[in-house]
C-alpha positions in Angstrom: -25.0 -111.8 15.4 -29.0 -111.4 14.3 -29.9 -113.2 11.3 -29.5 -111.7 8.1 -32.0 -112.9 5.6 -30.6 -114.5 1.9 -29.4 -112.9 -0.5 -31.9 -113.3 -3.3 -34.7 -112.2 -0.6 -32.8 -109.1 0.7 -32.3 -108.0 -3.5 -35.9 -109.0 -3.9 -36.6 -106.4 -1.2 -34.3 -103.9 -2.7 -35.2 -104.1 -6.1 -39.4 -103.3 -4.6 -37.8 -100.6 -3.0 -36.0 -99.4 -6.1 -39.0 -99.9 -8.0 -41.4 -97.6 -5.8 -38.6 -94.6 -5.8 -38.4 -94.6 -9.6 -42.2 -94.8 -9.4 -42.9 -91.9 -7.3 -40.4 -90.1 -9.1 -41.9 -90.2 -12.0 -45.5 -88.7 -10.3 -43.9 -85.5 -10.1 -43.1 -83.1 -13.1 -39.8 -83.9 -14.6 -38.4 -80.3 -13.4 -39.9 -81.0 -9.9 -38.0 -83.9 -9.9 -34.4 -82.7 -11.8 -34.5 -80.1 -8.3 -35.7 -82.9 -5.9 -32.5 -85.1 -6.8 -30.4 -81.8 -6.7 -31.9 -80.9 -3.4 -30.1 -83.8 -2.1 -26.8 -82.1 -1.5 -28.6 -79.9 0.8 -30.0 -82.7 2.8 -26.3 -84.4 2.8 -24.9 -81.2 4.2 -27.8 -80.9 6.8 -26.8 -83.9 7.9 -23.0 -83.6 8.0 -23.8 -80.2 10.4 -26.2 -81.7 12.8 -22.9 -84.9 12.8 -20.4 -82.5 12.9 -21.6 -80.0 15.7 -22.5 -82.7 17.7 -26.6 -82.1 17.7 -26.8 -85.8 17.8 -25.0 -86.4 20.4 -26.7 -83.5 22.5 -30.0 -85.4 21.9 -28.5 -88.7 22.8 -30.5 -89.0 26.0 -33.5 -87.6 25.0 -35.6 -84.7 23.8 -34.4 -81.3 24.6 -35.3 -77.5 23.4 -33.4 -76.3 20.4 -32.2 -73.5 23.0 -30.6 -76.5 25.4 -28.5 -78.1 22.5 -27.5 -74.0 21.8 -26.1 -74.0 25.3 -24.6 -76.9 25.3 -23.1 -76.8 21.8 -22.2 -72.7 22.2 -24.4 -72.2 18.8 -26.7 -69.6 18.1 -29.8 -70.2 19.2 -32.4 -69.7 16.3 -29.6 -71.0 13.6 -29.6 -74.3 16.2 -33.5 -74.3 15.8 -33.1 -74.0 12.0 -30.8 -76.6 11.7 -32.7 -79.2 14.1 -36.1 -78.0 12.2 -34.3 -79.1 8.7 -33.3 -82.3 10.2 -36.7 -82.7 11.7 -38.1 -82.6 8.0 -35.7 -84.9 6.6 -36.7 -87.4 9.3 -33.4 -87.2 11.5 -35.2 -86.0 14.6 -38.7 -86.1 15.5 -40.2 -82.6 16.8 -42.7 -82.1 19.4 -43.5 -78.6 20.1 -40.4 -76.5 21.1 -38.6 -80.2 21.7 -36.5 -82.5 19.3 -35.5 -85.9 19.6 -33.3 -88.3 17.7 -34.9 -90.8 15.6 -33.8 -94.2 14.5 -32.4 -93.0 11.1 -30.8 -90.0 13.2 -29.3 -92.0 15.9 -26.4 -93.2 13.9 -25.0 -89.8 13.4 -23.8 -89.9 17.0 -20.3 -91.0 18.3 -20.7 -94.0 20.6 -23.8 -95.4 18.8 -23.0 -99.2 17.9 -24.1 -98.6 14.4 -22.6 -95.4 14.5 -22.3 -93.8 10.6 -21.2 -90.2 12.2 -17.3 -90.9 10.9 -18.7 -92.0 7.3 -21.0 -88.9 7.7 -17.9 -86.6 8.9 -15.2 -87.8 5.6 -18.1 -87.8 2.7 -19.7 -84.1 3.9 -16.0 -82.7 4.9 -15.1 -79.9 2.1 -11.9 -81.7 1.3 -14.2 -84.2 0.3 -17.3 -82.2 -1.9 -14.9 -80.0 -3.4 -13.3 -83.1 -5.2 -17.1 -83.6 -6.5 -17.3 -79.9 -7.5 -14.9 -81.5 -10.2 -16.7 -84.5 -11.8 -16.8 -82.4 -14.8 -13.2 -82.0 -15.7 -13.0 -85.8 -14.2 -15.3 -86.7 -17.2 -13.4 -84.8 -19.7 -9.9 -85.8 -18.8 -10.9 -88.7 -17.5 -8.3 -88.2 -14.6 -8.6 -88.1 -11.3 -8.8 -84.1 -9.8 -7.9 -84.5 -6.0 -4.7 -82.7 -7.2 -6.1 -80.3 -9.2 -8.0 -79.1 -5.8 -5.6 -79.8 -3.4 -2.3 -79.4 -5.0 -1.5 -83.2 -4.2 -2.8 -86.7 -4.4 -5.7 -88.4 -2.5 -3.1 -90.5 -0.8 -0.7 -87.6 -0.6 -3.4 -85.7 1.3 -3.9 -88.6 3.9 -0.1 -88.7 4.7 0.1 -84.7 5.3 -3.1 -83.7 7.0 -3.6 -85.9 10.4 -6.8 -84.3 10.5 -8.4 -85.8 7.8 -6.6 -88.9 7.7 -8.3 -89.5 11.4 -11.9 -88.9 9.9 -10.9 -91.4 6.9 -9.4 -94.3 8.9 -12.2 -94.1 11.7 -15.1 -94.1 8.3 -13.3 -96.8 6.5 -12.9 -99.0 9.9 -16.5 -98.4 10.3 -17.6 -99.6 7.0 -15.4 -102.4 7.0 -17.7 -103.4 10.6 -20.5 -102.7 8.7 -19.8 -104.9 5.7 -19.0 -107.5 8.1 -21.7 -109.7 9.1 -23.1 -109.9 5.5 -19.1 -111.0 4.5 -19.1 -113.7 7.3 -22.8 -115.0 6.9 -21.4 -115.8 3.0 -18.0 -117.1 2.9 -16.4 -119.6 5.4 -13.5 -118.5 6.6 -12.2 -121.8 8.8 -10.5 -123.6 6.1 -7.8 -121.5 6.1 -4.6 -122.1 8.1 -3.1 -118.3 7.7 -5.1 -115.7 6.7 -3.3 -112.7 5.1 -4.8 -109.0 5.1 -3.1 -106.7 2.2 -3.3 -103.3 2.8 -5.9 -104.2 5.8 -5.4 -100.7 7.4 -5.8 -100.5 10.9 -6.4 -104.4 11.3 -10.4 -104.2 12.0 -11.1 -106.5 8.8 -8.0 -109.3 9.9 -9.4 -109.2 13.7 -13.3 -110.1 12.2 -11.5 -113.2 10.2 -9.4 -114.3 12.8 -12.7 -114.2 15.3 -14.7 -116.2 12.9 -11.7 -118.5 12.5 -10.4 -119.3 15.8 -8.1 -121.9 14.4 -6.0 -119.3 11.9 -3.3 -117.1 12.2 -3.0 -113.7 10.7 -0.9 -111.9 8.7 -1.4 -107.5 7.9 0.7 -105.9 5.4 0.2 -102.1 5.8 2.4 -99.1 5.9 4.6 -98.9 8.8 2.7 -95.8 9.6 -0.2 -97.8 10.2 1.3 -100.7 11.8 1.2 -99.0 16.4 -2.4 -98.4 15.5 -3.2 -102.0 14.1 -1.3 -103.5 17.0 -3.2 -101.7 19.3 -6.8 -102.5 17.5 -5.5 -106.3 17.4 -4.8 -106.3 20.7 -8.3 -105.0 22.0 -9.9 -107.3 19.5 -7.6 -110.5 21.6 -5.9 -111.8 19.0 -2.7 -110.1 18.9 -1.3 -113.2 19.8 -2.3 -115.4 16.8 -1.1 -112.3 14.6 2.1 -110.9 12.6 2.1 -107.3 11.9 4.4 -106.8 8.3 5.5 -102.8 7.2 6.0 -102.6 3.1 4.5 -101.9 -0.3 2.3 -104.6 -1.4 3.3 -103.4 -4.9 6.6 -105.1 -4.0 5.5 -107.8 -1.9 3.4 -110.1 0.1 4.2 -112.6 2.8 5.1 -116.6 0.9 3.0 -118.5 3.6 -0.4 -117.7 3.3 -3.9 -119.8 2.7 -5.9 -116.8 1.9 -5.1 -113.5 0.8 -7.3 -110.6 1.3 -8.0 -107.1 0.0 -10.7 -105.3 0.8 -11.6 -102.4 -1.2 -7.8 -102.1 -2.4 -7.9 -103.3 -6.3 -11.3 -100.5 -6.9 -8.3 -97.9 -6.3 -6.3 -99.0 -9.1 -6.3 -98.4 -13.1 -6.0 -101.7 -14.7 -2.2 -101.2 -15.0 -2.0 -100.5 -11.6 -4.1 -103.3 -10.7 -2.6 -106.2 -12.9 1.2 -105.1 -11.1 -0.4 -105.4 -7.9 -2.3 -108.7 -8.6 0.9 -109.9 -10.7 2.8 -109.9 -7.1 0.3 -111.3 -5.5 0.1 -114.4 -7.3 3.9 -114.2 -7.7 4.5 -114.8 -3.8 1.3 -116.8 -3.1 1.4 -120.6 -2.6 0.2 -122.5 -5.4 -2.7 -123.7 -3.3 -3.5 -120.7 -1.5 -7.1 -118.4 -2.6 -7.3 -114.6 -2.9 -10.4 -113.0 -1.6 -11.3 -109.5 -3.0 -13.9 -107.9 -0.8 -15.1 -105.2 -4.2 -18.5 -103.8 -5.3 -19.1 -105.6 -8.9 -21.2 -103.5 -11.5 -24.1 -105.3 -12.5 -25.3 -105.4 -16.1 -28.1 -103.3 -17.4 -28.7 -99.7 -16.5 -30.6 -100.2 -13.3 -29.7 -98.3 -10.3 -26.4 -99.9 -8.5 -24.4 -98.6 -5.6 -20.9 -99.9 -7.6 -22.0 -97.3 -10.6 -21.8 -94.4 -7.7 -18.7 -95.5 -5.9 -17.1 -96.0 -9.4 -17.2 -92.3 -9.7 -15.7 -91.8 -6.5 -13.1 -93.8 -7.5 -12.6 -91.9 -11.2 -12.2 -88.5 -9.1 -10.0 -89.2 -5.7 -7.5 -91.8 -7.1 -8.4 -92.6 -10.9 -9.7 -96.0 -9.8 -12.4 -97.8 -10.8 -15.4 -100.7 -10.2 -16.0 -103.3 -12.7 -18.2 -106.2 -13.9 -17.5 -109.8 -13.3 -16.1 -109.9 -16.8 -13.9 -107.2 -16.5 -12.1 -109.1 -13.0 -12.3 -112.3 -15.1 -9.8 -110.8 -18.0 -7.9 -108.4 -15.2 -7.1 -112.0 -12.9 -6.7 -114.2 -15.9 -4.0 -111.4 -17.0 -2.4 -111.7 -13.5 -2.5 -115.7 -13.9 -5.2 -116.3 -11.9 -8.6 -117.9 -12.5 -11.7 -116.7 -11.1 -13.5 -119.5 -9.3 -16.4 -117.9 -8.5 -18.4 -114.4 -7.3 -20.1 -114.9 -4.0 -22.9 -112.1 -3.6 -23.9 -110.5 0.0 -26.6 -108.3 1.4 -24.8 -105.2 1.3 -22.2 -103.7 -1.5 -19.6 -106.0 -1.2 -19.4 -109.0 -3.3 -16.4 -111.6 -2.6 -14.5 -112.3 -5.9 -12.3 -115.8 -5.3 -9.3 -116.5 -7.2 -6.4 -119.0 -7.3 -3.4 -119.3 -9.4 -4.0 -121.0 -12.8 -2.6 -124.1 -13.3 
């Protein structure tokens, strides 16, 4: 694993960053710069095309004519040049004359890339997925969630009928759970821990990482049984199958009585605080008295600066009626559940690691 650098360096560098955007920003006219931050929808969807026709891919081993990736791809030949053109100018691919080639900031968008973003790319440009945005409006004046207003069922509901989609949003979430990774190991310690236990861990990706930095522990997934031949599978690959114990059920009902840790990443940011109290309520219910809970969330920071957590919070508000919250806000939510919030461990990326054990 390269090194990552500390936290307070890495925010250092961020908040600079943040700094010189707001800064150029505001050297433009404010209309300019109302239909720059507009604009950005087009660039997201230029992106999603040159993922989803596999451009990227086609200019995996090297520069080739816009009239080469046509042939290959069976596109039309000046709409391919367009499109690679666009790209070109949003600093995807690098053009040389009549020739393109992927950049570093492109080269995630293909499929075997070890960074590869193109599944993350694929779920958020997808028009099951915009159209949901279309309705942040009635989101904000109902303040309900509208995946059912568009498509006639829930966000979850969805998942379970169209195999399609559900592919795309398994593969994205596994990839940002790899992504997330190395910042969440370089922070917490996860050898302590005799049995770790993944709630709602999807296809495994998250338990495997744990169980590889913890050589020592056994593992534990509660998913849907649905889930359960493909976490096998992923466990297997990852070699540590062996040390593991695949569980099918609700975690609203119940978790497994015999772990150290307990683990949910990204599961308590889909929940309304009802939802989430019930959850965390069995979860402390069935957890040793000297066992931890881990949750792997994006925390809002105070003030009005500019925060991943405050985008994602809307995301959650219009797919599931979720939400994100401050450290105060999990504080009152685990004290309700009768747990105490020992501490917030920040990382490099989004994720911040909220620990919790049952109060005394």
């Amino acid at each position: 694993m390269s090194r990552l650098p500390p936290v307070r360096v890495a925010r250092a560098a961020t908040s600079v960053r943040t700094t010189v955007q707001g800064l150029t920003r505001r050297m433009v006219p404010p209309p300019i710069g109302v239909l720059e931050m507009v604009s950005g929808l087009i660039e997201a969807s230029t992106m999603y095309a040159v993922a989803k026709l596999g451009v990227a891919d086609a200019l995996a081993g090297g520069p080739r004519t816009a009239a080469d990736v046509a042939a290959e791809l069976g596109t039309h030949p000046d709409a391919t040049f367009r499109l690679l053109r666009a790209a070109a100018g949003h600093g995807l691919l690098r053009q040389d004359d009549d020739r393109f080639a992927l950049t570093s900031l492109g080269r995630p968008l293909t499929s075997d890339a070890p960074d590869s973003m193109r599944a993350v790319v694929l779920m958020i440009g997808d028009p099951r997925y915009q159209s949901v945005w279309g309705r942040l409006p009635e989101a904000v004046a109902t303040g309900s969630a509208q995946a059912e207003a568009v498509h006639g069922v829930s966000m979850w509901e969805l998942l379970e009928r169209d195999q399609d989609y559900a592919a795309t949003f398994n593969e994205a979430m596994s990839r940002l759970t790899a992504l997330d990774w190395p910042t969440v190991e370089a922070a917490y310690d996860f050898t302590p821990f005799r049995r770790i236990v993944d709630v709602g861990g999807g296809h495994g990706r998250l338990l495997a990482s744990m169980l590889g930095a913890a050589p020592g522990a056994e593992g534990v997934l509660l998913e849907l049984d649905a889930l359960l031949p493909a976490a096998e599978e992923l466990l297997r690959e990852a070699g540590v199958l062996s040390r593991c114990r695949l569980e099918g059920g609700l975690f609203f009902d119940r978790v497994p009585d015999d772990g150290d840790l307990y683990v949910m990443r990204r599961v308590v940011h889909d929940l309304d605080d009802e939802q989430a109290l019930a959850l965390l309520t069995t979860v402390r219910r069935d957890m040793p008295a000297g066992a931890r809970l881990l949750l792997m969330e994006s925390v809002v920071p105070p003030g009005g600066g500019p925060d991943f957590a405050k985008t994602l919070d809307l995301d959650m508000l219009l797919f599931v009626g979720g939400r994100e919250r401050t450290a105060q806000e999990y504080a009152a939510l685990l004290d309700r559940a009768g747990l105490t919030l020992t501490r917030i461990v920040p990382t490099i990326s989004t994720i911040s690691l909220v620990e919790a054990r049952p109060a005394a």
